[in-house]
C-alpha positions in Angstrom: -102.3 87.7 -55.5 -105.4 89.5 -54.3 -104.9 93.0 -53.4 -105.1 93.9 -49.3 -107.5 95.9 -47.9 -107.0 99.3 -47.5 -107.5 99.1 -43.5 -104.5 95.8 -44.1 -102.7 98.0 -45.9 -102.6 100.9 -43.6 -101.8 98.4 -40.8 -98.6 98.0 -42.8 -97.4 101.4 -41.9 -95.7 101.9 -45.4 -96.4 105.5 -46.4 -99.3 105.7 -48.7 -99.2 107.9 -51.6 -102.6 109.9 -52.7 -103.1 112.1 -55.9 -103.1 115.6 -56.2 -106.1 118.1 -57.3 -108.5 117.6 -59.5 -110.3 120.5 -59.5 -107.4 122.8 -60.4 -106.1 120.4 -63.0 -109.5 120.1 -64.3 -109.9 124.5 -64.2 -106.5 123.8 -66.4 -107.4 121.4 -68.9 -110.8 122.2 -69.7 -109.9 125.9 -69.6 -113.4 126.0 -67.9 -114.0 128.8 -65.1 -112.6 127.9 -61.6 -116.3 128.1 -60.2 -117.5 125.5 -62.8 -119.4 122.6 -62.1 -117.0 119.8 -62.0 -118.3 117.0 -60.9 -120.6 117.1 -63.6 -117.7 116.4 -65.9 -117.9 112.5 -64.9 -120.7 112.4 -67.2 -120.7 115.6 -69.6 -116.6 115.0 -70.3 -115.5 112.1 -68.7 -112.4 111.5 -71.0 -110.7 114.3 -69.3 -111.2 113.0 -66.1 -110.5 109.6 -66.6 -106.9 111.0 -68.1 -106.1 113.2 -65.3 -106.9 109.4 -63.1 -104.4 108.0 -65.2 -101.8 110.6 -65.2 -101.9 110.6 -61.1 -101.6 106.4 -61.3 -98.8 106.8 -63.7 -97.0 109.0 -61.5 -97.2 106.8 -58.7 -100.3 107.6 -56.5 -101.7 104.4 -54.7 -105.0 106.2 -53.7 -106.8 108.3 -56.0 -109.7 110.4 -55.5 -112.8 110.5 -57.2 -113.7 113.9 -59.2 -117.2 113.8 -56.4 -115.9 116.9 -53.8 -118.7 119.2 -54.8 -121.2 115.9 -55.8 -124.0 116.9 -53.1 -127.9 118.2 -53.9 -127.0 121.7 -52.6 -123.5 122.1 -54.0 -125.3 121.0 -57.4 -128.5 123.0 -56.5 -126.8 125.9 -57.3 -125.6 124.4 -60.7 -129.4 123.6 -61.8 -127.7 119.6 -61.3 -129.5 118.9 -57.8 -131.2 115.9 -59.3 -128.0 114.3 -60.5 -126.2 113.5 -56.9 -126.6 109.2 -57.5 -125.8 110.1 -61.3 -122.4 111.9 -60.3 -121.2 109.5 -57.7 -121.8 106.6 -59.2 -119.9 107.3 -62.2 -117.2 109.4 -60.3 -116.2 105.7 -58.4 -116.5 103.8 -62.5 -114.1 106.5 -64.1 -111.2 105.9 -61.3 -112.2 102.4 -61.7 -111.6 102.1 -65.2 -108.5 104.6 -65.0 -106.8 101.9 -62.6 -108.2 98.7 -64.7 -106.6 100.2 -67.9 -103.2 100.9 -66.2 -100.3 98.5 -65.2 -100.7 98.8 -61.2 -103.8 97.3 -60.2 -102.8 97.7 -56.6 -104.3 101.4 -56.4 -107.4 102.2 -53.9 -110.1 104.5 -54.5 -111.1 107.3 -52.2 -114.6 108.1 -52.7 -114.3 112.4 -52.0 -116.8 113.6 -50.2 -116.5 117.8 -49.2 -118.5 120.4 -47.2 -121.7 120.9 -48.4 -121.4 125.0 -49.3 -123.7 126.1 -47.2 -124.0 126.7 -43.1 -125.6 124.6 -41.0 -127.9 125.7 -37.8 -126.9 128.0 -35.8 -124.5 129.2 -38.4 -126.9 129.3 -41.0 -130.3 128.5 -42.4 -129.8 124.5 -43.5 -131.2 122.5 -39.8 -129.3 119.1 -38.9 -131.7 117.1 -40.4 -131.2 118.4 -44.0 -127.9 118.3 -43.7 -127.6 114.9 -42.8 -130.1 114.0 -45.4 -128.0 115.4 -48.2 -125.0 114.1 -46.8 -126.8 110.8 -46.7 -127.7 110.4 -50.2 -124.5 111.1 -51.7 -122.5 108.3 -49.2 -124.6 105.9 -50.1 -124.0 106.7 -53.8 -120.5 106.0 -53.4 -120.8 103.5 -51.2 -122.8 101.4 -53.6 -120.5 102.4 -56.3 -118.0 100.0 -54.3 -115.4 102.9 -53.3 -112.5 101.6 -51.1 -113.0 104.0 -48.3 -114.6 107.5 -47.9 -112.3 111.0 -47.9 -113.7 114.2 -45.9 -112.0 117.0 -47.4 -111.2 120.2 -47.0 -113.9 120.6 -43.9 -113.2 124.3 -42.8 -115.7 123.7 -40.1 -114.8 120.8 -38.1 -118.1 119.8 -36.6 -119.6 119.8 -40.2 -117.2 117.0 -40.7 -118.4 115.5 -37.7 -121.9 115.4 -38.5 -120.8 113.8 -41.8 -118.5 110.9 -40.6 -121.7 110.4 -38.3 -124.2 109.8 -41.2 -121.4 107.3 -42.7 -121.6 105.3 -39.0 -125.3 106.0 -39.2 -125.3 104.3 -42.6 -123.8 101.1 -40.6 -121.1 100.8 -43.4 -117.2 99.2 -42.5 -115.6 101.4 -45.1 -112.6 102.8 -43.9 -112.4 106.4 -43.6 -110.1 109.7 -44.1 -111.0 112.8 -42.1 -109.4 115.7 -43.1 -110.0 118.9 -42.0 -108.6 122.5 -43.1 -107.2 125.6 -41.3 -106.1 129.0 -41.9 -104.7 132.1 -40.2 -102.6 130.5 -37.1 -103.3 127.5 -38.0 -106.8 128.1 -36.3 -109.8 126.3 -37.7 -112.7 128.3 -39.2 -114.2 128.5 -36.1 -111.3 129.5 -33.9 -110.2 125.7 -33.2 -106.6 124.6 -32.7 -105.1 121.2 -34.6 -105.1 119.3 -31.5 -108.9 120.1 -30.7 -110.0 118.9 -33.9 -107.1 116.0 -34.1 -108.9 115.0 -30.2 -112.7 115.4 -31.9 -112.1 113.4 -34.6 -109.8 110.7 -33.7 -112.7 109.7 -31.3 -115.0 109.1 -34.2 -113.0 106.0 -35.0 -111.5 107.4 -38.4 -108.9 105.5 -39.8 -107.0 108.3 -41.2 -107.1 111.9 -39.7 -105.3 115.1 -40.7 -105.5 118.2 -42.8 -105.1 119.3 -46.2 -105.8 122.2 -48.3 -105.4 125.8 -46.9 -102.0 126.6 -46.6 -98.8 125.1 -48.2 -96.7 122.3 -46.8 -95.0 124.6 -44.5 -98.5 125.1 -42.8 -99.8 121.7 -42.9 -96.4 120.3 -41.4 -97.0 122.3 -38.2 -100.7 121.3 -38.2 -99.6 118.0 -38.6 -97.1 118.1 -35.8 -99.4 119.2 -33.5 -101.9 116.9 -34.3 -99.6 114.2 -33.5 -98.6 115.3 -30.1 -102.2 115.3 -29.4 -103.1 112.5 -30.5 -99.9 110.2 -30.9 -101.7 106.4 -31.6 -103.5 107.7 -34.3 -102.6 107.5 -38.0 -102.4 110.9 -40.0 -102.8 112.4 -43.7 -101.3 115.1 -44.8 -102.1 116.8 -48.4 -101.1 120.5 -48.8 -101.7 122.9 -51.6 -99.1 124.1 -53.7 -98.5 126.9 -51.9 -100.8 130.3 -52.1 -102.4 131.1 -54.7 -101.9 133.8 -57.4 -104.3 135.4 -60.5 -102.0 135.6 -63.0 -103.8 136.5 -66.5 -107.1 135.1 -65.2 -105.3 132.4 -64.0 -104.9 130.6 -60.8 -101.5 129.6 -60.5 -99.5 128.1 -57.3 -95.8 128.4 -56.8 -94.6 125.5 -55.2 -92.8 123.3 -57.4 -92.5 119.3 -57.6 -89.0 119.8 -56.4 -90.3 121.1 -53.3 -92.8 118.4 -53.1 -90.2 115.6 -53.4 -88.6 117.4 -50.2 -92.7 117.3 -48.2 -92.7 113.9 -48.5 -90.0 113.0 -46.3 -90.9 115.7 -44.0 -94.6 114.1 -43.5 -93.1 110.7 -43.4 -90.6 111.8 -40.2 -93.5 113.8 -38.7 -95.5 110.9 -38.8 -98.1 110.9 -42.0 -98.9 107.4 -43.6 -101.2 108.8 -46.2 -99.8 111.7 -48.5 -100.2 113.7 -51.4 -101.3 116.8 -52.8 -104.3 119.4 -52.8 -105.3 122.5 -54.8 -102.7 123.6 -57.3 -100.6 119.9 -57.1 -100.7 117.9 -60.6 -99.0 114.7 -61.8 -95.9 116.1 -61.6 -95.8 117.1 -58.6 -97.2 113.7 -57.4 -94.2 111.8 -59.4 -91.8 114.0 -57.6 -93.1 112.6 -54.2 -93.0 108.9 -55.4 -89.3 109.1 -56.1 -87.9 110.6 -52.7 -90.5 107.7 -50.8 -88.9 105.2 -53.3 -85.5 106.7 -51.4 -86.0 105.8 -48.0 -82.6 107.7 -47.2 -83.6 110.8 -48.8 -82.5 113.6 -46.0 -85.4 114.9 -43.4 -86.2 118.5 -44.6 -88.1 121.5 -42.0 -90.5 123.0 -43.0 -90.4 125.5 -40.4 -90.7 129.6 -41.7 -91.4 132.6 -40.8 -95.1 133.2 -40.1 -96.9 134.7 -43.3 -100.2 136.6 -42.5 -103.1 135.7 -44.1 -106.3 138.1 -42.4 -108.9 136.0 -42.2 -112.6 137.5 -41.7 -113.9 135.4 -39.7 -113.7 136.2 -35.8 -113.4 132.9 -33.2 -115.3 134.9 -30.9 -118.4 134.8 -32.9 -118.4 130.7 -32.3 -119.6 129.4 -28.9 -116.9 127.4 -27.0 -117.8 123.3 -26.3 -118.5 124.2 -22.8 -121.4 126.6 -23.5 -122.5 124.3 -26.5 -122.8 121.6 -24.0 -125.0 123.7 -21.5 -127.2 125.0 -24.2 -127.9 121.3 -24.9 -128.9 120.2 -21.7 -125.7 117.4 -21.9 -123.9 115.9 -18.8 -120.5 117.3 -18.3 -117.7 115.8 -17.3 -114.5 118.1 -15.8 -111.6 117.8 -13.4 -110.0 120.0 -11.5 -105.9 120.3 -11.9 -103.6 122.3 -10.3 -100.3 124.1 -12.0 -97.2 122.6 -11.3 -94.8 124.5 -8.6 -91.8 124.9 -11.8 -91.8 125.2 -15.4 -92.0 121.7 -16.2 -94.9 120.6 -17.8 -94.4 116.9 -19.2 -95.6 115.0 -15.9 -99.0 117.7 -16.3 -99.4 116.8 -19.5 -99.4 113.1 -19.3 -101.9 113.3 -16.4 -104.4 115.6 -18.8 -104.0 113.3 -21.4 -105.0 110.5 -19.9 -108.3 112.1 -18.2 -108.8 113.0 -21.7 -108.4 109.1 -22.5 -111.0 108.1 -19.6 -113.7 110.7 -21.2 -113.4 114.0 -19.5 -114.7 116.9 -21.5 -112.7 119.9 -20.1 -110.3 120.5 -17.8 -110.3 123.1 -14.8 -107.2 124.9 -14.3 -107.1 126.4 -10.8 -105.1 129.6 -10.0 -102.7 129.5 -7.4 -104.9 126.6 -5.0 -104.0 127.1 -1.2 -102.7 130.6 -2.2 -99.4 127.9 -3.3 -97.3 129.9 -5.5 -97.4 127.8 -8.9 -97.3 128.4 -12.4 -99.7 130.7 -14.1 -102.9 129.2 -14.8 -103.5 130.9 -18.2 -99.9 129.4 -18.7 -101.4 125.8 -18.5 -105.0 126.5 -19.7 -103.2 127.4 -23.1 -100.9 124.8 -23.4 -103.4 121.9 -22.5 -105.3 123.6 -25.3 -103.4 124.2 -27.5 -101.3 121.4 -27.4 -104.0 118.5 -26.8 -106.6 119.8 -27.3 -108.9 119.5 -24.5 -111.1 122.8 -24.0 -110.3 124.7 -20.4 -111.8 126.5 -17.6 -109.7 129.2 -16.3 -110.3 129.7 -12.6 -110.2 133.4 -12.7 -109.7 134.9 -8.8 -110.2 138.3 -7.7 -108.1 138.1 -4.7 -104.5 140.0 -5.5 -106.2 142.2 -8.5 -107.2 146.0 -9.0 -109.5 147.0 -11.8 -106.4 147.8 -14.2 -105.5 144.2 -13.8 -108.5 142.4 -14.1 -109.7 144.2 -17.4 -106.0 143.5 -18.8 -105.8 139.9 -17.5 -109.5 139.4 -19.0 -108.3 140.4 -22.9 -105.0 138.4 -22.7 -107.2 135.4 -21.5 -109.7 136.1 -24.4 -106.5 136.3 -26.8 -105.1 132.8 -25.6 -108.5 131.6 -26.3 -109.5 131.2 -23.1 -112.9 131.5 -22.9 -114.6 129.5 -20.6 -114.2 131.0 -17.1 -114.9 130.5 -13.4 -115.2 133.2 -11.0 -115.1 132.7 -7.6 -112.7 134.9 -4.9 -110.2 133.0 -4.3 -108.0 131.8 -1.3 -106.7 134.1 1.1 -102.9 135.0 1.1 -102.4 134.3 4.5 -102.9 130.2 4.3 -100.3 129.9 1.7 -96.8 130.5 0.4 -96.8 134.0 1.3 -98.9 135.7 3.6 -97.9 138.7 3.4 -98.7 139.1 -0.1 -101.1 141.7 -1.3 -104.8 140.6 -0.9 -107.0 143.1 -2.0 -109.2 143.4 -4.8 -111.0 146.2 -6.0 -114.1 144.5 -7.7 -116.5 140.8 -6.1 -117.0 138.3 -8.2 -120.5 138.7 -8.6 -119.5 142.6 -9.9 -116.5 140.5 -11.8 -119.6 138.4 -13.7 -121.3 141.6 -14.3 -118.0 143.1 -16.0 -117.7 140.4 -18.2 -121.2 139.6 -19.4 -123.0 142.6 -19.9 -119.7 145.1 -20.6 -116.9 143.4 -22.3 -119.1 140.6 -24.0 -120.9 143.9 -25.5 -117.6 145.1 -26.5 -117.1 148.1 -23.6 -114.5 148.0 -20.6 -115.5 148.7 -16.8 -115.3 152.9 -17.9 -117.6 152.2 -21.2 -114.8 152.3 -23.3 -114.5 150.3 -26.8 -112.4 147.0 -27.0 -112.5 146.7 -30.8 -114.6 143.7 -30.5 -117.1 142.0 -28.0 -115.4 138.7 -26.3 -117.3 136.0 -26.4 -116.8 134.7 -22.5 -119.0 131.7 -20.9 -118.8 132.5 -17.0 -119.4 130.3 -14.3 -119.6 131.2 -10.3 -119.1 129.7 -7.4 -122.0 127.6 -5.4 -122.1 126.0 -2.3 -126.0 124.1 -1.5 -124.9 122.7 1.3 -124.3 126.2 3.5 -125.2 126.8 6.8 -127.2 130.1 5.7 -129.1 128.8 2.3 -131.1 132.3 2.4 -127.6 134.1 2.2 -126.3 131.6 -0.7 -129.4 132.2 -2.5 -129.4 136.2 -2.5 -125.4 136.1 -3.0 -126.7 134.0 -6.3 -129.4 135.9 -7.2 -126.7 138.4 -7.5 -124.7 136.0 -9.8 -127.3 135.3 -11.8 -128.7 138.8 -12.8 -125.1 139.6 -13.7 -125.0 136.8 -16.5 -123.4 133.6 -14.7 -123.9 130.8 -17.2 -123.0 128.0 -15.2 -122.0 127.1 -11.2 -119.4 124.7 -10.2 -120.5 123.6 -6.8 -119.1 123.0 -3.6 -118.6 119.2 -3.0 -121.6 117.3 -1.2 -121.3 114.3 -0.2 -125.6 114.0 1.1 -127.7 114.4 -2.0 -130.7 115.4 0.0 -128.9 118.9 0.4 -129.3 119.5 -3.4 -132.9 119.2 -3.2 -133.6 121.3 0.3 -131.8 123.7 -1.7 -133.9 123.6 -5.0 -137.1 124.0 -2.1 -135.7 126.9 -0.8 -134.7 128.4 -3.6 -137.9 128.2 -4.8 -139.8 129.5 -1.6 -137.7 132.5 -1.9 -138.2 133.3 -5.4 -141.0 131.9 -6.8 -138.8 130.7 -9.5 -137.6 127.4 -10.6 -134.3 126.9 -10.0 -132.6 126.2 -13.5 -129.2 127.2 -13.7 -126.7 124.4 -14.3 -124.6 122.8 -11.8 -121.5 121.2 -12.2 -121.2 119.3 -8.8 -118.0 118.8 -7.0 -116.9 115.4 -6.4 -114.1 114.8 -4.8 -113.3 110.5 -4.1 -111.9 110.0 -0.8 -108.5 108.2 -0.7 -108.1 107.9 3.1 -109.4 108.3 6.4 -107.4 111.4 7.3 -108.3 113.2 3.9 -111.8 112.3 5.2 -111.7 114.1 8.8 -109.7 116.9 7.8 -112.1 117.6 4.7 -115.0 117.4 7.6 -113.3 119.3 10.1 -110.7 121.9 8.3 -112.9 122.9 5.0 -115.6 125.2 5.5 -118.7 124.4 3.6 -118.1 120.7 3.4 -119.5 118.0 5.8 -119.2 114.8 5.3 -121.7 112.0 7.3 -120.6 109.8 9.9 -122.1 106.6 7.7 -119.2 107.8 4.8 -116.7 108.1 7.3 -117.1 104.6 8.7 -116.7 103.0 5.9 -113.7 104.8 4.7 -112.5 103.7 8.1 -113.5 100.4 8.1 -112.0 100.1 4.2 -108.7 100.2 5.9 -105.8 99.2 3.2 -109.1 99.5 0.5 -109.8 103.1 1.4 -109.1 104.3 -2.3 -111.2 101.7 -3.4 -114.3 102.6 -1.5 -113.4 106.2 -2.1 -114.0 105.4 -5.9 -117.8 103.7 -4.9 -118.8 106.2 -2.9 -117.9 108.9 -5.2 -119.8 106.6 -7.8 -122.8 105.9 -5.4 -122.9 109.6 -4.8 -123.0 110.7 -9.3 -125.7 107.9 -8.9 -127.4 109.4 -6.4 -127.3 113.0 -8.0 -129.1 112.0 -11.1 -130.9 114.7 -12.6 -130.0 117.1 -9.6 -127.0 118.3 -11.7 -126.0 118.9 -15.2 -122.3 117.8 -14.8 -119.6 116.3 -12.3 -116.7 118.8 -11.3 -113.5 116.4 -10.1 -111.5 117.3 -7.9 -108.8 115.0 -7.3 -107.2 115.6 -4.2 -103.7 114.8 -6.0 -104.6 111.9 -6.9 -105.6 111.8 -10.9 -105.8 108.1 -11.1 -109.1 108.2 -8.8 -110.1 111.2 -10.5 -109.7 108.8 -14.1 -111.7 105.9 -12.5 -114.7 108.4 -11.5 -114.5 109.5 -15.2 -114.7 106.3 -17.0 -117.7 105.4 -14.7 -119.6 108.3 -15.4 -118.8 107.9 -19.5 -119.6 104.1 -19.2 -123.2 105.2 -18.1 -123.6 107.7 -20.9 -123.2 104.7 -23.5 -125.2 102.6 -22.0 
């Protein structure tokens, strides 16, 4: 019977059982140091690798790597073995070949292993995109003509390197099915300061069959990355291949503590979490593998929790130091997609939740969190920032008010958003207390938000408070202001800019037009008055109509907005298909805006399901 694909055979849903390290084994067996060269044992001592093969397909495994993690020109640069990348691969894929020919399961896949390439990639180091991609090229298509059964990213500390390398496989216009796995440390935080669900999000829209981590902690740590992954991403399918534990030097030796015992427990933990594909990472060995195979063969075996106390392992690496998407996504000139969502009025967040994932689904890039819209009383907006990040993965902007805050509270209220991650930020005043839930509420503040900007930018993103003090470290905030093109007084909206800008605004959300032509006699006046070319970007407001009423009031009751008579009348002659034409107008409008703006700023009105339509229009266009 001929044997399934390994795409058919991960439709199944029957857990899948990988190997364990090869590396460490090989650091074991060959009594070689634990910086050695090991790929270059496929060719210089290929009978040890091709028994550690068989030991792991003895024990069980059903996909087994090949000994190619480190098999790149700059990994084997430093090992004088540059010129050997084709040499490596190539006979990496024939030794797991001929491992599973020689024993009796012939129902066993082969991963070709593919790893970071060792050294950082623009703007985190010296080696540009292009070389990059170039080395990453060369040693895919080794293994790809080797005739591997899919491809295995591993152990990718920096998620957007793995990126960057699923993209040269696509590029490469290849079917083979592949495994992204990616690795985290301290918190469960990426390299870069990234949660599990951000990553799980990022790479789940590259189309990988198989995403999840491995390597960097033990299974206690990869469970919770694993669980949060899942929540984030529920439809897709999931790895999960821990290390045995920490490491220890023991006699010159690196030794991990966890034993197969423990192992057989992790399996049926990843299997009720929701893994398919499992195994084992640095420090695991046949045993440990065997272990697993009998509690899957025991589909009864008792659930386990891997749940412990936090251990703290420092890591050196700050997250501030990395750009969030947001600025990355300005500095590159790309459209931006964001909608606007307001906190729920109880602790409840399930239904808020839902809603952000499926704007996530429709193609928004970030969300917008406002603080307490209407001056409503409603749950903290750091609150939900966090847990949308954290929890799905979908980068935030914080609206951060003035309104209601004295110095004291601003600075705090700045470093606890910093702490949660929060670091994309819009500034803007706020609502008044007296239009909401309770006017007589405090309403003073003691700083504007075009001092607020300055506060940020050019004190605590140097590392100083408002008083010059030290806070340990500089944040790393991306700040946007307020903008509204279509005032009344453009001279006044370009000097209260001006103001903005000198102070370090990155970005402005803008005021919601709904005549184009206002955009560019703004740009002209902006210009007359400066002398200057008007270059900051502009994510503009849209908000879709949904009725006639909405309409009037928005013209009549919102300062700042005004809305045409032709708009009007044909929301009013939509009748029952007001929504409808809400959705063309605000599509007519993106349209209209083309190269005016750098990104569209949602705002739903309450209703989500337009704001989900105007986002999968606007995506639609970017593919095409």
């Amino acid at each position: 019977m001929t044997k399934p694909s390994f795409r058919e055979r991960l439709q199944r849903g029957v857990p899948i059982l990988a190997d364990g390290a090869m590396g460490t084994v090989l650091h074991h067996e060959s009594h070689a140091r634990a910086d050695a060269c090991f790929d270059a044992m496929n060719v210089e001592d290929p009978e040890i690798v091709l028994a550690i093969h068989k030991a792991y397909v003895a024990a069980g495994a059903e996909l087994i790597e090949t000994n190619t993690f480190g098999a790149n020109s700059f990994k084997l640069g430093g090992a004088g073995r540059a010129q050997h990348v084709e040499l490596y691969n190539r006979r990496g894929v024939e030794l797991a070949r001929l491992a599973i020919a020689e024993s009796e399961n012939s129902d066993v896949y082969i991963a070709g292993s593919v790893g970071p390439l060792g050294v950082g990639i623009y703007p985190y180091g010296r080696l540009s995109q292009e070389e990059a991609k170039a080395a990453y090229a060369a040693q895919i298509l080794a293994l790809l003509t080797a005739g591997c059964d899919a491809i295995q990213f591993e152990t990718f500390s920096e998620h957007k390197e793995l990126l960057l390398a699923i993209s040269v496989l696509r590029e490469l216009d290849a079917d083979l099915p592949i495994i992204a796995q990616a690795t985290f440390y301290h918190e469960n935080l990426s390299y870069a300061g990234y949660p599990p669900a951000r990553v799980a999000n990022d790479l789940y829209r590259t189309g990988a069959d198989v995403i999840g981590g491995n390597c960097g902690s033990g299974p206690a740590g990869i469970a919770e990355v694993l669980r949060q992954m899942r929540y984030a991403v529920p439809d897709a399918v999931f790895s999960a291949m821990p290390n045995a534990g920490f490491p220890e030097v023991v006699g010159g030796r690196i030794l991990y503590p966890a034993t197969a015992e423990y192992f057989a427990d992790c399996a049926t933990t990843f299997v009720n979490i929701g893994a398919t594909v499992i195994g084992g990472c640095c420090g695991t060995t046949p045993e440990h593998i065997a272990a697993m195979r009998r509690a899957l063969d025991q589909p009864s075996a008792d659930f386990v929790d891997l749940h412990i106390g936090e251990i703290d392992i420092q890591h050196e690496e700050q997250a501030a130091d990395h750009p969030t998407e947001l600025s990355e996504r300005l500095a590159a000139g790309q459209f931006t997609v964001t909608v606007e969502m307001a906190p729920p009025r109880s602790y409840h967040t399930e239904q808020l939740l839902a809603v952000a994932r499926r704007l996530r689904a429709a193609g928004a890039d970030l969300i917008n969190v406002a603080d307490t819209p209407a001056a409503r009383m409603k749950m903290s907006a750091w609150a939900v920032a966090h847990l949308l990040q954290t929890q799905l993965g979908i980068e935030t902007v914080l609206h951060f008010p003035t309104r209601g805050r004295n110095m004291l509270r601003v600075q705090g209220d700045l470093l606890a958003s910093h702490a949660l991650g929060l670091r994309n930020l819009f500034v803007v005043m706020g609502d008044p207390t007296r239009i909401g839930d309770f006017p007589d509420a405090s309403d003073l503040s003691d700083v504007t938000p075009s001092r607020l900007i300055d506060v940020i930018k050019q004190g605590m993103n140097r590392g100083v408070d408002m008083a010059g003090h030290s806070i340990g470290y500089p944040s790393s905030f991306t700040v946007g202001c307020a903008l509204n093109m279509s005032a009344e007084d453009i001279d006044r909206e370009v000097r209260v800019l001006r103001n903005k800008l000198k102070a370090g605004a990155d970005f402005a959300l803008g005021q919601a037009i709904f005549d184009p032509d206002r955009i560019r006699r703004f740009h002209q006046r902006y210009e007359e008055l400066t002398g200057a070319d008007f270059d900051l970007p502009v994510l503009m407001a849209v908000m879709p109509l949904h009725s006639l009423r909405q309409a009037r009031f928005l013209n009549n009751e919102v300062p700042g907005i005004t809305i045409p008579d032709s708009i009007i009348e044909r929301i009013a002659h939509a009748g029952a298909e007001a929504r409808r034409e809400g959705v063309v107008i605000a599509q007519e409008l993106l349209d209209q805006m083309s190269g005016l703006i750098q990104g569209a700023y949602i705002i739903p009105g309450g209703d989500y399901d337009l704001a989900a339509e105007v986002v999968a229009y606007l995506k639609r266009g970017e593919s095409q």
